[in-house]
MIKE-559121 format. One line per 4 residues: number of its first residue (from 1); their letters; for each residue x, y, z of N, C-alpha, C, O. Coordinates in Angstrom, 1 decimal. Layout:
<recs>
NUM	A	X,Y,Z,X,Y,Z,X,Y,Z,X,Y,Z; ...
</recs>
This chain:
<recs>
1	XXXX	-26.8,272.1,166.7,-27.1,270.7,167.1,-26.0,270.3,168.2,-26.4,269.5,169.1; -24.8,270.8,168.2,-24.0,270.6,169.1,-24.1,271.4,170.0,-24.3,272.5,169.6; -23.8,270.9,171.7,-23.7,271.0,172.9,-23.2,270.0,173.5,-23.3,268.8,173.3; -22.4,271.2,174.9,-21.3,270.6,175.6,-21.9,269.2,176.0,-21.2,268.2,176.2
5	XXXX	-23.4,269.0,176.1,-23.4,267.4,176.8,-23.0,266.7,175.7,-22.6,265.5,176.0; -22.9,266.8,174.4,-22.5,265.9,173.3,-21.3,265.7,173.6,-21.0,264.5,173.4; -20.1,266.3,173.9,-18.8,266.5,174.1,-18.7,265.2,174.8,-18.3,264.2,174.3; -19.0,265.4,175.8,-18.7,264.4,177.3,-19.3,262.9,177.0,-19.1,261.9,177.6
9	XXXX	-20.2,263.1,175.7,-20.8,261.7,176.0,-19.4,260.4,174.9,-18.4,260.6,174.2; -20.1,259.4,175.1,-19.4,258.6,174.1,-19.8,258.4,172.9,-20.9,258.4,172.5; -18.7,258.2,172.0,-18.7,258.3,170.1,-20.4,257.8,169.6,-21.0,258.3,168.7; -20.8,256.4,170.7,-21.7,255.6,170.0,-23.0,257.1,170.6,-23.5,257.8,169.8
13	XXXX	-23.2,257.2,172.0,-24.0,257.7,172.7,-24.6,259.2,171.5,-25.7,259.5,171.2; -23.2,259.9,171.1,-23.5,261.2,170.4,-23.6,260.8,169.0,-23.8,261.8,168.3; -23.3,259.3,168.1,-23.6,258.8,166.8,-25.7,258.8,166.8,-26.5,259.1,165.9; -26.0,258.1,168.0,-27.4,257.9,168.5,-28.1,259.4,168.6,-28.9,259.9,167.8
17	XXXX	-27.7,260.0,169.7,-28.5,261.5,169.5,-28.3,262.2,168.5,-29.1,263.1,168.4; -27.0,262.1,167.5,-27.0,263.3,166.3,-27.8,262.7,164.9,-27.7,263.1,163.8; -28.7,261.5,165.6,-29.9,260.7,164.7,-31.0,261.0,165.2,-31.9,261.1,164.3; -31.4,261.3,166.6,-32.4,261.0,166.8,-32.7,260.0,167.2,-33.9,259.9,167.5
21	XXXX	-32.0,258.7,167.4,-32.6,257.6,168.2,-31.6,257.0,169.2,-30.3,257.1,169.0; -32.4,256.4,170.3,-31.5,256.4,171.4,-31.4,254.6,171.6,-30.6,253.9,172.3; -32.2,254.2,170.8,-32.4,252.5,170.6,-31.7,251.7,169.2,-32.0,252.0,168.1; -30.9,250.7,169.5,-30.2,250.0,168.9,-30.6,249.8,167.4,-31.8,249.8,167.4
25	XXXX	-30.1,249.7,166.3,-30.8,250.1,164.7,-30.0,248.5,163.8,-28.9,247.9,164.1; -30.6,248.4,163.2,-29.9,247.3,161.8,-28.6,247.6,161.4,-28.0,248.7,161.4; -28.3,246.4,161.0,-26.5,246.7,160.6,-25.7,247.2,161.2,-26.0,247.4,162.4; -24.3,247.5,160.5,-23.4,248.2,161.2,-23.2,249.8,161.1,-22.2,250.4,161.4
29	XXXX	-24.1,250.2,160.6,-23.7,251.9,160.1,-23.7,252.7,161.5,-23.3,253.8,161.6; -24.3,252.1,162.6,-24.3,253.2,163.3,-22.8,253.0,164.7,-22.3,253.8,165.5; -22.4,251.9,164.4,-21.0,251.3,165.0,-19.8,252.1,163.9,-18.7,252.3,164.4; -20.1,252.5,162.7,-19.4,252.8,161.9,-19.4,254.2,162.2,-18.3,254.6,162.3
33	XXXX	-20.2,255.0,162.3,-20.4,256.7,162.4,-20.2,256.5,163.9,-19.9,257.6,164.3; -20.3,255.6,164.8,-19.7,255.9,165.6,-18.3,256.3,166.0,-17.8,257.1,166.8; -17.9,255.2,165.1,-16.1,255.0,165.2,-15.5,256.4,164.4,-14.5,257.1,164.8; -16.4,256.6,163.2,-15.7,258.3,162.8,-16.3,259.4,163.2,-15.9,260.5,162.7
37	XXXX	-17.2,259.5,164.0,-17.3,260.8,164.7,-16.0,260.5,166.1,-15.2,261.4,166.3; -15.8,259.3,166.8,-14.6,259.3,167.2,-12.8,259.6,166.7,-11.9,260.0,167.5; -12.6,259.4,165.3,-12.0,259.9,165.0,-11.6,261.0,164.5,-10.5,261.5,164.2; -13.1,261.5,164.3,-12.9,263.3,163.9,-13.1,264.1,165.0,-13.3,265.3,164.8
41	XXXX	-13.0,263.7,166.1,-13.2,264.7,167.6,-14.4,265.2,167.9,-15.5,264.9,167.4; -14.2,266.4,169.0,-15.3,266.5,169.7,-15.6,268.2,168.6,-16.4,269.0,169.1; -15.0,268.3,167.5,-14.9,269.6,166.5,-15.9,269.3,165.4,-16.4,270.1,164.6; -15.9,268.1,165.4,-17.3,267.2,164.4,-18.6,267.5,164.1,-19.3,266.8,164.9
45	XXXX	-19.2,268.2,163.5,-20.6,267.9,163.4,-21.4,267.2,162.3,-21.6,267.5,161.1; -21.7,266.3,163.1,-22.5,265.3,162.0,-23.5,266.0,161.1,-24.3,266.8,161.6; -23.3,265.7,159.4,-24.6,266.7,158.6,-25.1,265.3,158.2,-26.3,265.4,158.3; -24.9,264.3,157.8,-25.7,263.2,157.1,-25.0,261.9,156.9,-23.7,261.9,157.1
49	XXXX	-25.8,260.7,156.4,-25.0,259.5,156.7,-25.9,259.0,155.5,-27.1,259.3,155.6; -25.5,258.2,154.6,-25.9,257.2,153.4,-25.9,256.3,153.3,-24.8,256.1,153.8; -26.3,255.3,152.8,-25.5,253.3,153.1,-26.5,252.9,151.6,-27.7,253.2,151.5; -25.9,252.5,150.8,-26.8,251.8,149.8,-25.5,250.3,149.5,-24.3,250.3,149.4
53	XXXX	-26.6,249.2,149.4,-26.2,247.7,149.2,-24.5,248.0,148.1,-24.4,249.0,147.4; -23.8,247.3,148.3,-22.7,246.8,147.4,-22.3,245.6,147.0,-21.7,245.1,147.9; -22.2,244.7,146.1,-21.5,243.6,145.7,-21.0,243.2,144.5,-21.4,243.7,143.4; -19.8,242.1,144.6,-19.5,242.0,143.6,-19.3,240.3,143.2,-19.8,239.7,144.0
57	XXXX	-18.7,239.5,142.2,-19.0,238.6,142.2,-18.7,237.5,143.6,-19.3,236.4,143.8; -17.6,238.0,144.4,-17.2,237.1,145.7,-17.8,238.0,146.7,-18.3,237.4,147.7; -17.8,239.3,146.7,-17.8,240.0,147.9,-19.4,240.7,148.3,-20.1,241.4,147.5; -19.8,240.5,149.5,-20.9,241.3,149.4,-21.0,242.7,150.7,-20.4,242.3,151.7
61	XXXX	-21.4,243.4,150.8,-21.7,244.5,151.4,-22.3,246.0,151.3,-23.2,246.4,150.6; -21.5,246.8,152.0,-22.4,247.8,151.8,-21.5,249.2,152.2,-20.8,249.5,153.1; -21.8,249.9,151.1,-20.8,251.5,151.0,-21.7,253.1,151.3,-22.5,253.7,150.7; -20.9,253.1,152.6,-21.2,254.3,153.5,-21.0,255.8,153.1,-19.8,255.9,152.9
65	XXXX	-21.6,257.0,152.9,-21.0,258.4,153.0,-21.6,259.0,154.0,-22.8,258.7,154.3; -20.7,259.9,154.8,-20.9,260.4,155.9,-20.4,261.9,155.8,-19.3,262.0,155.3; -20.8,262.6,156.0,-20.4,264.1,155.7,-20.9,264.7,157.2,-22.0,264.7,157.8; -19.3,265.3,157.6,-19.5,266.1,159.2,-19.2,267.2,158.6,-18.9,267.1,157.4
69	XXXX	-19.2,268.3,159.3,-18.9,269.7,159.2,-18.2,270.3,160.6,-18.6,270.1,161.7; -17.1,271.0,160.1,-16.0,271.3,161.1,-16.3,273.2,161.2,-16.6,273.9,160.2; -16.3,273.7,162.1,-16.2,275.4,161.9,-15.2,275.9,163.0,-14.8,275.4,164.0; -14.9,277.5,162.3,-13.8,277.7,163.0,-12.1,277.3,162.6,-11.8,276.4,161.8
73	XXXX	-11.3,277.9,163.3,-10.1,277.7,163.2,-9.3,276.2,163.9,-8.2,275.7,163.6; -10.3,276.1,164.9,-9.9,274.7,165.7,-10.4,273.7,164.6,-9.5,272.9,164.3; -12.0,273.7,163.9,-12.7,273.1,163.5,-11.9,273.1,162.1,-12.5,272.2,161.4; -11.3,273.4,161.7,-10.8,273.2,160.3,-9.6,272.3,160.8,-9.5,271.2,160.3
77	XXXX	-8.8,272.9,161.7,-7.7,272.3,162.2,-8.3,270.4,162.0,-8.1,269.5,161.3; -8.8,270.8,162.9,-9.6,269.1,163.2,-9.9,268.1,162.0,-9.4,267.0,161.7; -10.7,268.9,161.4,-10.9,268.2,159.8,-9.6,267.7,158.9,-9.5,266.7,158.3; -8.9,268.5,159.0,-7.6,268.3,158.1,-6.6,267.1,159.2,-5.6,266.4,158.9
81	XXXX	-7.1,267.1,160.2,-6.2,266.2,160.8,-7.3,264.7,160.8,-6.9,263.6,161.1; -8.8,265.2,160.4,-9.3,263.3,160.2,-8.8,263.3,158.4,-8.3,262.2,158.0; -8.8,264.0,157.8,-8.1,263.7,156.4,-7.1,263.0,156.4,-7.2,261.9,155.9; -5.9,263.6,157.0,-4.8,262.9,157.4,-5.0,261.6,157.6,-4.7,260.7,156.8
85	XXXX	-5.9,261.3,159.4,-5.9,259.8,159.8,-6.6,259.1,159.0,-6.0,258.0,159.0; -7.8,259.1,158.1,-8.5,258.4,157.8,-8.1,257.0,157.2,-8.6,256.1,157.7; -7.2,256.9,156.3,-6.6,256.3,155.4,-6.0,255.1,156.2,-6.1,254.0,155.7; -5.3,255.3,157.7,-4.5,254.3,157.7,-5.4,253.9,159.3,-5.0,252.9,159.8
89	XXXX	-6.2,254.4,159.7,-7.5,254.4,160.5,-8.0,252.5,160.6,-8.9,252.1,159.9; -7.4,251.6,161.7,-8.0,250.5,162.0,-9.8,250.5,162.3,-10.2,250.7,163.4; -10.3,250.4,161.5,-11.6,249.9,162.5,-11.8,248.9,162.5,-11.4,248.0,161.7; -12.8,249.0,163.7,-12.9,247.4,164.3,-14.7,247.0,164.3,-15.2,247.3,165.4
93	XXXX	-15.4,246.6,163.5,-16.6,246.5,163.3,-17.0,244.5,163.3,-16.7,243.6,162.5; -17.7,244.4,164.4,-18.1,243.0,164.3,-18.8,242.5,163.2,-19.9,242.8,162.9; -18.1,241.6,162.5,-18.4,240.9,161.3,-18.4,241.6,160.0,-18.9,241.1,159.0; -17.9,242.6,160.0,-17.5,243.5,158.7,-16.3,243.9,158.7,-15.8,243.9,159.8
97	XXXX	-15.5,244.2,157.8,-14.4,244.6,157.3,-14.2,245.9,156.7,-15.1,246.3,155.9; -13.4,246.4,156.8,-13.4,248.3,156.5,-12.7,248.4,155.3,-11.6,249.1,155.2; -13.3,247.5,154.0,-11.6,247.4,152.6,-11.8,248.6,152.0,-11.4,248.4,150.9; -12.2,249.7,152.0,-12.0,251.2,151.8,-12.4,251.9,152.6,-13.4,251.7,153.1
101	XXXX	-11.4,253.2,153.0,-11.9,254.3,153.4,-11.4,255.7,152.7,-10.2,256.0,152.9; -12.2,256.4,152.0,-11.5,257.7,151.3,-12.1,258.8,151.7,-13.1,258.7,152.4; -11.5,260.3,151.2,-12.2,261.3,151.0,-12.6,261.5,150.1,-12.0,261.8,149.0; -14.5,261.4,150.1,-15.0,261.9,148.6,-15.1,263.3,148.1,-15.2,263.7,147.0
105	XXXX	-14.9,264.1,149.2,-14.8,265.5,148.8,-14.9,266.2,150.3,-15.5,265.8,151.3; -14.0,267.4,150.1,-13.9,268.5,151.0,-14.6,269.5,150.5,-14.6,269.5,149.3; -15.5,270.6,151.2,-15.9,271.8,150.3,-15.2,272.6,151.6,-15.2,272.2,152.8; -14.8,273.8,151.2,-14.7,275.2,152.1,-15.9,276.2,151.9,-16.6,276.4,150.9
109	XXXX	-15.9,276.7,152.8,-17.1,277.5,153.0,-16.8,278.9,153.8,-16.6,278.9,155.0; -16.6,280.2,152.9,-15.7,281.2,153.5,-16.7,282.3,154.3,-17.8,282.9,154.0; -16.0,282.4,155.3,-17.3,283.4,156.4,-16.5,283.4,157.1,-15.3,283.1,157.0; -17.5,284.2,158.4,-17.1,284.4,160.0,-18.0,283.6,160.4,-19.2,283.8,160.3
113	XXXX	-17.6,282.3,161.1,-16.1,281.5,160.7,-16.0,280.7,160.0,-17.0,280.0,159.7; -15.2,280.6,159.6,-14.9,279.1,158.2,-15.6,278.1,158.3,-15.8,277.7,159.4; -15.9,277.6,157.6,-16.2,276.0,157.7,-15.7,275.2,156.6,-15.3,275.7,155.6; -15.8,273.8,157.1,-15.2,272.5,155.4,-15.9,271.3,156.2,-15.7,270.8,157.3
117	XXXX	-16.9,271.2,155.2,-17.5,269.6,154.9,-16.4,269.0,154.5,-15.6,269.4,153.7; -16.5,267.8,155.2,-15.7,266.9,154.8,-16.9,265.3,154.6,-17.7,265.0,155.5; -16.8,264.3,153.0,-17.3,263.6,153.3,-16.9,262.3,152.7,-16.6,262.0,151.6; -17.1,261.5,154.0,-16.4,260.2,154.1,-16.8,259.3,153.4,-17.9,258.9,153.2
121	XXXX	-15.6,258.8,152.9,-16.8,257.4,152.1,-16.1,256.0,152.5,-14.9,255.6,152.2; -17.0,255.4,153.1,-16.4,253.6,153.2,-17.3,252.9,152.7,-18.5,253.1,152.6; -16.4,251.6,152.2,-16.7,250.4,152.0,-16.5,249.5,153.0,-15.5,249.4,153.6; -18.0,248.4,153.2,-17.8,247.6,154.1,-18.2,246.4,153.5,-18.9,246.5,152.5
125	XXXX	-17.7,245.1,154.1,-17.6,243.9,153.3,-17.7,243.2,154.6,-17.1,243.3,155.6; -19.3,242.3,154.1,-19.6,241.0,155.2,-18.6,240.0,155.1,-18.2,239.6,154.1; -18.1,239.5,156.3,-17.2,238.6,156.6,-17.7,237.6,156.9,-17.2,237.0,157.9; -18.6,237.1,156.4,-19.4,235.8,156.5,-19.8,234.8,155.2,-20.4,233.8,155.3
</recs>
């Protein structure tokens, strides 16, 4: 699924084509997989994205999983370095708030060449 034009384009531009759609969508999930395929690099390959409603008695929103796949030696590198950032990772999402971001799980995958899913899980909270 990846090619060099995905490289060159921007976070939102290659969040849109590793969907399939090239036109503006509901909510914020694709502002949000935008922002973390930006911070997992151009080593990223998007495998799936989840969003089911969240709330609680003051808060309401909605909790994201996102699972990319890294391969290779660079590609692992890469992964272990959005592990690292994830945690202390500002985003900036109009009218939502980012009050968790964790790793729900890594898997390794042993071959020629390596691979590790990594998959993301955030919490987002309407600011309205």
């Amino acid at each position: 699924m990846r090619s060099e034009a995905l490289d060159s384009a921007s976070p939102l531009t290659t969040a849109r084509r590793a969907l399939g759609t090239e036109s503006h969508s509901r909510g914020p999930w694709l502002l949000l997989l935008s922002d973390v395929l930006h911070l997992a690099g151009p080593r990223a390959e998007f495998q799936r994205h989840a969003e089911r409603p969240w709330s609680s008695a003051t808060f309401s929103g909605s909790r994201h999983t996102i699972a990319l796949e890294f391969t290779g030696r660079d590609g692992l590198d890469a992964g272990e370095a959005l592990i690292a950032a994830l945690p202390d990772h500002e985003f900036t999402l109009p009218g939502q708030l980012v009050a968790d971001a964790t790793i729900a799980g890594v898997d390794h995958v042993a071959g020629s060449p390596a691979c590790m899913i990594v998959e993301v899980e955030l919490l987002l909270l309407d600011e309205t």
